[in-house]
Backbone as JSON Lines, residues from 0, in Angstrom:
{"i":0,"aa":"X","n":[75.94,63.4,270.03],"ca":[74.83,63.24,269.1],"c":[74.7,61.8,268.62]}
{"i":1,"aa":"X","n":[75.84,61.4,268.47],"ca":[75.52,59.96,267.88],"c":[75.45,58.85,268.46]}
{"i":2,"aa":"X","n":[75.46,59.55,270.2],"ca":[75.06,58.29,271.15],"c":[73.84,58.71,271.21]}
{"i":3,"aa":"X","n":[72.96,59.55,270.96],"ca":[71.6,59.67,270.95],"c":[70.98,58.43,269.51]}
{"i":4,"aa":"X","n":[71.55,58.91,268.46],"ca":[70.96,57.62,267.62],"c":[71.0,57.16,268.05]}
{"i":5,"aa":"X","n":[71.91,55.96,268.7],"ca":[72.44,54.63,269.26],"c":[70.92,54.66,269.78]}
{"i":6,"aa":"X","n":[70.87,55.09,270.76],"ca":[70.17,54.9,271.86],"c":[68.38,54.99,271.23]}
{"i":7,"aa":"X","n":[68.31,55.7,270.52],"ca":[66.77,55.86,270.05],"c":[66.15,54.45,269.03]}
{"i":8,"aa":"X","n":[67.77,53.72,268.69],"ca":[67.3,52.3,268.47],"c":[67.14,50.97,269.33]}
{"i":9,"aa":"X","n":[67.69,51.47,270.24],"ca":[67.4,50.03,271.56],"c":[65.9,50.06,271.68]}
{"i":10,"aa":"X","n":[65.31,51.27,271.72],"ca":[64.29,51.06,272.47],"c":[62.63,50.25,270.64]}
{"i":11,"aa":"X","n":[63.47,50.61,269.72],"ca":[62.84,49.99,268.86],"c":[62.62,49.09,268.42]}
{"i":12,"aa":"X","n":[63.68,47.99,268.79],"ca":[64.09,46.7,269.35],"c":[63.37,46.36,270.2]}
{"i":13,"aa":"X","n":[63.4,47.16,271.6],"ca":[62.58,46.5,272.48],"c":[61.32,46.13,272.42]}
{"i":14,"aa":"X","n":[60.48,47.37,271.91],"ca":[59.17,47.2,271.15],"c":[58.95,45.92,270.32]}
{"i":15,"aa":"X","n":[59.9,45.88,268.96],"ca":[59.95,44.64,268.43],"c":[59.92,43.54,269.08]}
{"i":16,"aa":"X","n":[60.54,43.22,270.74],"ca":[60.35,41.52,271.03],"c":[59.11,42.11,271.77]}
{"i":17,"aa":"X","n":[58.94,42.4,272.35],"ca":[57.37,42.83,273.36],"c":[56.19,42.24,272.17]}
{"i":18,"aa":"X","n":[56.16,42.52,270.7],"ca":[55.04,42.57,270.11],"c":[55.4,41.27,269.77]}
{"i":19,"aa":"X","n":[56.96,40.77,269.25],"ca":[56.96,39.5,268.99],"c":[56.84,38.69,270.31]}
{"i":20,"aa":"X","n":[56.89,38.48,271.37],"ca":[56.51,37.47,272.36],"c":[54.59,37.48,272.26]}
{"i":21,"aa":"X","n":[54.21,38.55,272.36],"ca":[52.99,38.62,272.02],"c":[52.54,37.57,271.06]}
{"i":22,"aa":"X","n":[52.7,37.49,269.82],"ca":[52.44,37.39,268.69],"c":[52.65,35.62,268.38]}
{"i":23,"aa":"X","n":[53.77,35.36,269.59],"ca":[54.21,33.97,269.38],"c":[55.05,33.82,268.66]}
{"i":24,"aa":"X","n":[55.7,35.2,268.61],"ca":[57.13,34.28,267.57],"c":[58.72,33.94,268.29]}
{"i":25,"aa":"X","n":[57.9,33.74,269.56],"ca":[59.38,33.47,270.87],"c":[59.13,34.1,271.74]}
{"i":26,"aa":"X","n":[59.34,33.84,272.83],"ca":[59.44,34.25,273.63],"c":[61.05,34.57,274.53]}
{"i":27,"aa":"X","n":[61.26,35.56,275.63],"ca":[62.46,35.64,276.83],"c":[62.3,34.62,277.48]}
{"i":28,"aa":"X","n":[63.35,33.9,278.46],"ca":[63.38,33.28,279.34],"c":[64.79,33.78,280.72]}
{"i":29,"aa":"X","n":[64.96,33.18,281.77],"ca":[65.19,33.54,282.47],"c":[64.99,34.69,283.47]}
{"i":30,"aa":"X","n":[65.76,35.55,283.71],"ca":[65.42,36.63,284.79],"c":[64.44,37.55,284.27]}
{"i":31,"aa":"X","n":[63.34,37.22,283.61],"ca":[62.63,38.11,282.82],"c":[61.47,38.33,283.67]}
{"i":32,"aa":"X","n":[60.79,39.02,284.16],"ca":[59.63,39.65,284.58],"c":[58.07,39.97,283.74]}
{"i":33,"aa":"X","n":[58.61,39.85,282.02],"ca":[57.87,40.95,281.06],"c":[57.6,42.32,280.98]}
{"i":34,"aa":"X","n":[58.46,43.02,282.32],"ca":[58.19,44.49,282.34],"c":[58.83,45.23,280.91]}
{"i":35,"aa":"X","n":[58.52,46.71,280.91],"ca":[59.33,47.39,279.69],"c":[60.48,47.4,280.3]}
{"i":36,"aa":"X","n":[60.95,47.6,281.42],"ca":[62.44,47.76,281.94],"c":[63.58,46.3,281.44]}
{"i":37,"aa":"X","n":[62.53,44.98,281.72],"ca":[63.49,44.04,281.18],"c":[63.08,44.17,279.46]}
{"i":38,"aa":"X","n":[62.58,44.62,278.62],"ca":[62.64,44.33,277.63],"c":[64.1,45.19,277.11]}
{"i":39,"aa":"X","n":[63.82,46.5,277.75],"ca":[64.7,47.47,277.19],"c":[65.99,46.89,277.58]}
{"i":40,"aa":"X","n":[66.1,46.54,279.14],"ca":[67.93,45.89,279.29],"c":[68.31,44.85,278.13]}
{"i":41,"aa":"X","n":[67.39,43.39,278.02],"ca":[67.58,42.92,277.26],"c":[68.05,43.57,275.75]}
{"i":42,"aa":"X","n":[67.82,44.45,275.32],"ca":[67.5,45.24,273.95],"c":[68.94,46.0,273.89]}
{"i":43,"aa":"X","n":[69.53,46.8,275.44],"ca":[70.46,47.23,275.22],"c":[71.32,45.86,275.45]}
{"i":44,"aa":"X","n":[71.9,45.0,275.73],"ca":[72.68,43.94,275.9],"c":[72.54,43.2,274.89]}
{"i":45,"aa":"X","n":[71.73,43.18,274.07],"ca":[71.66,42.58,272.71],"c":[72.52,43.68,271.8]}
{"i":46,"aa":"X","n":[71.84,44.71,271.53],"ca":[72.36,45.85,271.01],"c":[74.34,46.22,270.95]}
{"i":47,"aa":"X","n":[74.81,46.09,272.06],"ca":[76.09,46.0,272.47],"c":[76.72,45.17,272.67]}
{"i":48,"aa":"X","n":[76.45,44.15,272.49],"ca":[76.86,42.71,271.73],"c":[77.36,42.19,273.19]}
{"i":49,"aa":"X","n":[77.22,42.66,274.54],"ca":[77.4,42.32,275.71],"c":[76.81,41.06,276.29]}
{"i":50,"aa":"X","n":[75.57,40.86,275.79],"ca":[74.92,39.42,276.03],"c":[75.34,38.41,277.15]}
{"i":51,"aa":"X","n":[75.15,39.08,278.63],"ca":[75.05,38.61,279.77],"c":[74.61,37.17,279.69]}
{"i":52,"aa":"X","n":[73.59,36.98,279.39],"ca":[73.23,35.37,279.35],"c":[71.91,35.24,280.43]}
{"i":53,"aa":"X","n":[71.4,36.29,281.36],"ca":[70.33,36.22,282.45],"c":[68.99,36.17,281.5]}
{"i":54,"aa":"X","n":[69.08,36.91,280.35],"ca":[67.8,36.79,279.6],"c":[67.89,36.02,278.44]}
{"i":55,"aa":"X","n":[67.67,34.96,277.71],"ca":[67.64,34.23,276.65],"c":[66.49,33.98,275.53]}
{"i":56,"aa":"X","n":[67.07,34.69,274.48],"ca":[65.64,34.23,273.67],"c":[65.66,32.96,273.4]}
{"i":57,"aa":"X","n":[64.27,32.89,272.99],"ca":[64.07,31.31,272.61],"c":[63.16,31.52,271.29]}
{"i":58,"aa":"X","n":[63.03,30.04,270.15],"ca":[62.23,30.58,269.22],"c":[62.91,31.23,268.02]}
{"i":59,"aa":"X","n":[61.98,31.45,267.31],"ca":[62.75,32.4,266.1],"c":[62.88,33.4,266.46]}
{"i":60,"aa":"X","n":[62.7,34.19,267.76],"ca":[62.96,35.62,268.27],"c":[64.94,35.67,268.79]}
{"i":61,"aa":"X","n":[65.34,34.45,268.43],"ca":[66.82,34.48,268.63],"c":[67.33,35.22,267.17]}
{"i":62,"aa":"X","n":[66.56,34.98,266.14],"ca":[66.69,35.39,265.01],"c":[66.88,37.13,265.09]}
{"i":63,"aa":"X","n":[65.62,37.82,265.43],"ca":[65.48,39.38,265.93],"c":[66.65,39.81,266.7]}
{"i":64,"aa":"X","n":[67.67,38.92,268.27],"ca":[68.37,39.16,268.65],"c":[69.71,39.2,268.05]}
{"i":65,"aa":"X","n":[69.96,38.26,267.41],"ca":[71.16,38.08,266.39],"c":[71.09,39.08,265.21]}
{"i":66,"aa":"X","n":[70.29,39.79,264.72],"ca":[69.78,40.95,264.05],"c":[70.21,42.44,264.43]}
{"i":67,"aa":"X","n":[69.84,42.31,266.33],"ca":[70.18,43.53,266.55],"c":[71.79,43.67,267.1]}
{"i":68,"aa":"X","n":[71.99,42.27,267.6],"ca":[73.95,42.61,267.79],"c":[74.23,42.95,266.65]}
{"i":69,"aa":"X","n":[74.04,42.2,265.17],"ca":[74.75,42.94,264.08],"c":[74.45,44.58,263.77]}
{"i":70,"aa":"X","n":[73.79,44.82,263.92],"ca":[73.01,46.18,263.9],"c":[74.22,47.06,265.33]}
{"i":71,"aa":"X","n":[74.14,46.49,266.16],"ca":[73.98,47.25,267.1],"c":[75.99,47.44,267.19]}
{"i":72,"aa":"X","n":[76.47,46.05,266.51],"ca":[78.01,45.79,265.88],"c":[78.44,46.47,265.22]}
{"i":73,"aa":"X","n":[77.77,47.08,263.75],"ca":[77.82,47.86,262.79],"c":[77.87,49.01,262.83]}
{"i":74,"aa":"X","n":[77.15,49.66,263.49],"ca":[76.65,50.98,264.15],"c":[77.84,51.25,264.7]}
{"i":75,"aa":"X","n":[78.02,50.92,266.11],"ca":[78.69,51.5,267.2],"c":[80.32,51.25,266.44]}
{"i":76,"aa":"X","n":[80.77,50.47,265.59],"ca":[81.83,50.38,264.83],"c":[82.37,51.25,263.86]}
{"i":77,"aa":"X","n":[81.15,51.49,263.53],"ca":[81.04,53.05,262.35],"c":[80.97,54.28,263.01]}
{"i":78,"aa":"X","n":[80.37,54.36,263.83],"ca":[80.71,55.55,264.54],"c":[82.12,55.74,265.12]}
{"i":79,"aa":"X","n":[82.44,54.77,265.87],"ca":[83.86,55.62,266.02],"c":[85.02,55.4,265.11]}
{"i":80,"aa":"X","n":[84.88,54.71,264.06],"ca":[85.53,54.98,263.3],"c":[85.55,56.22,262.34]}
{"i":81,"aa":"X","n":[84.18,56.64,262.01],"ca":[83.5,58.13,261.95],"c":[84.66,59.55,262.82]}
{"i":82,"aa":"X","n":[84.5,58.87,264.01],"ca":[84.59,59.81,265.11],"c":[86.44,60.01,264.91]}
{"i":83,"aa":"X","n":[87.08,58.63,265.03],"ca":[88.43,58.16,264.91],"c":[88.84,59.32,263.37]}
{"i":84,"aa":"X","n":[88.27,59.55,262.38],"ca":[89.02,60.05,261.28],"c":[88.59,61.3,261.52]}
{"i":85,"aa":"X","n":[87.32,61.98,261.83],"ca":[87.02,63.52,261.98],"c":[88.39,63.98,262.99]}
{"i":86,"aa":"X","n":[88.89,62.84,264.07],"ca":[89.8,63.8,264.76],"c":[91.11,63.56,264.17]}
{"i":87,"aa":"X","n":[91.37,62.94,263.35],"ca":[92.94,63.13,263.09],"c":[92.53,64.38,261.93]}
């Protein structure tokens, strides 16, 4: 269940840079295409603090990315620590 949260926020993120590249408040660079598929990888690799390095924000949209590792830091930290005390 609580990898379903996880997961129902990447993709709200992703939305978020799609409207912000739009909008001009930064844009992706590198292996980026603009499809929804690279927004969403980007979104989960931000999210999981994994940050490959193939997609790079640029702009104040580094701001949004540094937003969602903490988010995405916080979360997945709390949960299994959540998870870690329900089982002892």
């Amino acid at each position: 269940m609580s990898l379903i949260a996880h997961v129902i926020g990447i993709p709200i993120f992703a939305a978020a840079y799609g409207i912000s590249t739009v909008s001009e408040f930064g844009y992706l660079e590198g292996s980026f295409s603009g499809s929804i598929a690279d927004y969403l990888y980007f979104s989960f690799a931000a999210f999981t603090t994994v940050g490959f390095g193939d997609i790079v924000p640029l702009g104040p949209l580094r701001l949004l990315a540094g937003m969602e590792a903490l988010t995405g830091f916080v979360l997945i930290t709390w949960t299994a620590s959540y998870l870690c005390i329900g089982m002892s």
